[in-house]
N, C-alpha and C positions, 0 to 999 in steps of 0.2 A: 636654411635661414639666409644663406646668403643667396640663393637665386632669387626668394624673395624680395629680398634689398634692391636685387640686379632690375629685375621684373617691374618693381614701383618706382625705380627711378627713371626706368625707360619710358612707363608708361608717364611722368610728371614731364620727362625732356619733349614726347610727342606732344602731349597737350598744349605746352606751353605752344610747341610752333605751330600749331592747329591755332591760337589764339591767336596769336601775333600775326595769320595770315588775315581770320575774321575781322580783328578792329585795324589790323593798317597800324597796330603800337611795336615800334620798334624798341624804343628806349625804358625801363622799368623794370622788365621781367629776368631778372637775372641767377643763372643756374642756381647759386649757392643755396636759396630757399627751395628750392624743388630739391637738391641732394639731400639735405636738413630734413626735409618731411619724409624722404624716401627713407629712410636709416630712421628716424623717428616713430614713424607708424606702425610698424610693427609693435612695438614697444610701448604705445600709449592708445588709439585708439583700438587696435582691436582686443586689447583687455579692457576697455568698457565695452565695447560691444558684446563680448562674452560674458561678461559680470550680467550686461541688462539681459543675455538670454538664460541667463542661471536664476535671475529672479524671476523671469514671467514661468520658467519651469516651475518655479516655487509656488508660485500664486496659482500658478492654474491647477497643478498637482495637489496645493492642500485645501484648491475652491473656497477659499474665504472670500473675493474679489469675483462681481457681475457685473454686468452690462448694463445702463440703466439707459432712458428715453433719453435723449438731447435733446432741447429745446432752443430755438434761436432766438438770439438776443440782439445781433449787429443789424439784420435787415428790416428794413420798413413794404410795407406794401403798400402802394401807390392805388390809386382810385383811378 
């Protein structure tokens, strides 16, 4: 668990300076939320992400839920 912890934090400290080289933003991005989400994620999203693959095992295992046609509703077709 804790090289987890190690492993997300590293990978949140690169990001950020990967960011901070693309926009030129110096001032804003400060460690303390990237340790917050490092120590945090384990512990909140990947238990819904595990939760939502326990339910599509659900659904798809007792086939109550199919596929149906989609039909589009936002595009126009132009002449």
């Amino acid at each position: 668990m804790i090289a987890k912890i190690a492993i997300d934090l590293s990978f949140h400290l690169w990001s950020l300076g990967i960011y901070k080289r693309w926009t030129g933003q110096r001032e804003g991005l400060n460690l303390g939320p990237a340790i917050v989400a490092a120590i945090a994620e384990p512990f909140s999203f990947q238990l819904l992400r595990h939760a939502g693959a326990i339910y599509g095992w659900y659904a798809f295992l007792r086939g109550g839920q199919t596929w149906s046609a989609q039909t589009r509703t936002a595009l126009e077709q132009r002449a």
